[in-house]
C-alpha positions in Angstrom: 40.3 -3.8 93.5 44.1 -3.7 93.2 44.6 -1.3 95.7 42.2 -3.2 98.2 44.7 -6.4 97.4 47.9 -4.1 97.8 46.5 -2.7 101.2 45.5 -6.1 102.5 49.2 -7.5 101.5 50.4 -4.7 103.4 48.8 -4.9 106.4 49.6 -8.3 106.5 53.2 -8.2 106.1 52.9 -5.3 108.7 52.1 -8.2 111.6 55.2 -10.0 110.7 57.4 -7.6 113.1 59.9 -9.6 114.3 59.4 -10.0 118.5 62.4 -9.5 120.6 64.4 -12.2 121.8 66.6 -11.0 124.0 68.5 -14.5 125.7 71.8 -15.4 123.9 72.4 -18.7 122.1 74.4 -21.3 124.3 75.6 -24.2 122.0 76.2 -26.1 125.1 72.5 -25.9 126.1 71.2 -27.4 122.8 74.7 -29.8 122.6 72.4 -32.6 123.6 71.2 -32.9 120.0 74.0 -34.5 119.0 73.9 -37.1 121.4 72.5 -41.1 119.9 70.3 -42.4 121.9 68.0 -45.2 122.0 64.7 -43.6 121.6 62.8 -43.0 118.0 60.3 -40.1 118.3 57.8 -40.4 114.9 54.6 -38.9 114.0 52.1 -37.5 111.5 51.8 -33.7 110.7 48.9 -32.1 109.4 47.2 -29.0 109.1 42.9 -29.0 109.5 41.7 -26.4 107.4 39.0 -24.2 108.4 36.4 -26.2 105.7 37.4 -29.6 107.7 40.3 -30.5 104.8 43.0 -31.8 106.2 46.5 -30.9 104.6 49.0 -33.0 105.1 52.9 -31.6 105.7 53.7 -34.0 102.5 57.3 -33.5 101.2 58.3 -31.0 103.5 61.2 -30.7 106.3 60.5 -31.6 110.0 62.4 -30.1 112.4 63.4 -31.4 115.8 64.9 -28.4 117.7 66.3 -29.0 121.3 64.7 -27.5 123.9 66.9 -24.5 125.7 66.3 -20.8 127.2 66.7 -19.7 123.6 64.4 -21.7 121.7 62.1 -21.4 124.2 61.9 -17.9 123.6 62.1 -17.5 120.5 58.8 -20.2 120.4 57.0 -18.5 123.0 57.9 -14.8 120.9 56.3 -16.2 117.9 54.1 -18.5 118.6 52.7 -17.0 122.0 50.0 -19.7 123.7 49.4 -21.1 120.4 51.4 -24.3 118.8 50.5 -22.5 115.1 51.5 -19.3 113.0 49.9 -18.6 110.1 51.7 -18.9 106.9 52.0 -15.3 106.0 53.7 -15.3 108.8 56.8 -17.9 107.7 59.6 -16.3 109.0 60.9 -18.2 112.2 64.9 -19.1 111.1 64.8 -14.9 110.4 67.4 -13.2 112.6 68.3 -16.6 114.4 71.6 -17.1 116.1 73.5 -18.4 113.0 74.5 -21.3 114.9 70.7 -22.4 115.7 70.6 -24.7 112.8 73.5 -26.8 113.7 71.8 -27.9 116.4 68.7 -29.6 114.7 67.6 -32.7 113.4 65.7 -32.1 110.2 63.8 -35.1 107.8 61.3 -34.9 105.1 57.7 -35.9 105.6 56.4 -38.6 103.5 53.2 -38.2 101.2 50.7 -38.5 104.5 52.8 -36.7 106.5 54.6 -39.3 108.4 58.1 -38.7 109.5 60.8 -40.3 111.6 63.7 -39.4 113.9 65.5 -42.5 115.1 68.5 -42.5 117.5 67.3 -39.4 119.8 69.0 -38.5 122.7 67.1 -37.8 126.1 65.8 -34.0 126.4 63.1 -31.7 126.0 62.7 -31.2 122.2 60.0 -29.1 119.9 59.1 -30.7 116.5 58.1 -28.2 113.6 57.1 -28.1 110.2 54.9 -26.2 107.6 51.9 -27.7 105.9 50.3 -24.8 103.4 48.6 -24.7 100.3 46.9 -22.2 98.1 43.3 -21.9 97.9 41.1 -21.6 94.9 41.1 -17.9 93.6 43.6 -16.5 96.3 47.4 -15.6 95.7 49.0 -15.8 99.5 48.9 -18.9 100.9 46.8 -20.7 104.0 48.0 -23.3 106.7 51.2 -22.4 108.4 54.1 -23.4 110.9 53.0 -25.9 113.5 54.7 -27.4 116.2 54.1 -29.9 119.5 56.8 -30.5 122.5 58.3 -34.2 123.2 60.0 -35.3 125.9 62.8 -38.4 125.5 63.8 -39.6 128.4 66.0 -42.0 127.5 64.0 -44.9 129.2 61.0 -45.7 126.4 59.9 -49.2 126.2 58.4 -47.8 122.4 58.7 -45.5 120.2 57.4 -41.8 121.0 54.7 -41.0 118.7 53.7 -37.3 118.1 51.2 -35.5 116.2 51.9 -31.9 114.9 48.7 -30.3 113.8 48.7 -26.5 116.1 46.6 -27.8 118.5 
């Protein structure tokens, strides 16, 4: 039995190849970020489990990430067509331009998964975040990254509400 779990954990971690990005980061593509706007972009994130649970991204970090050439490939690398990636799969800062993360927004989702950014500047933006959990009798955990796209144009009457869920 162990070595069926040891060859299933390896096969796995074998999918988690990193894909090739091969566009440079350009600070002054993503410099946006730092620009206050007028606009707050909010939302719930959640995770629907395969038995119908839904898991809420309580406690964790959401990400707002600016849209450029580089994080649009390195989304469409990992994520392909799909707006998920399962959790064994949890390895998106890996290998990132070490500058990437100065240019996010980051905030912690409350208990149901709500979470805020107020004061966002107009662009073309992906919000991220994890929501996992362990099921009963299994050691690697289920859920994974999720992410949805928002546009701020700088021009919103209301706030811009978003729901990340990988669909």
């Amino acid at each position: 039995m162990r070595c069926v779990f040891v060859f299933g954990a390896a096969l796995a971690l074998a999918g988690c190849a990193l894909p090739d990005v091969d566009i440079a980061f350009d600070p002054q593509a993503a410099a946006f970020i730092h620009q206050r706007g007028k606009t707050t972009v909010k939302g719930e994130a959640f995770f629907r489990a395969e038995n119908g649970r839904v898991v809420y991204a309580a406690g964790e970090w959401v990400y707002l990430i600016p849209s450029t050439p580089y994080s649009d490939a390195r989304f469409d690398a990992f994520f392909g067509d799909e707006k998920y990636l399962r959790a064994t799969r949890l390895f998106l800062f890996q290998d990132a331009d070490p500058r990437y993360a100065q240019f996010m927004r980051a905030t912690k989702a409350d208990s149901g998964g709500n979470f805020q950014f107020e004061e966002v500047g107009p662009g073309r933006y992906y919000v991220w975040t994890t929501a996992t959990w362990i099921p009963d009798n299994w050691i690697l955990p289920a859920g994974g990254l999720i992410y949805d796209r928002v546009e701020v144009t700088g021009r919103e009457k209301t706030d811009i509400k978003v729901i990340v869920s990988g669909k």
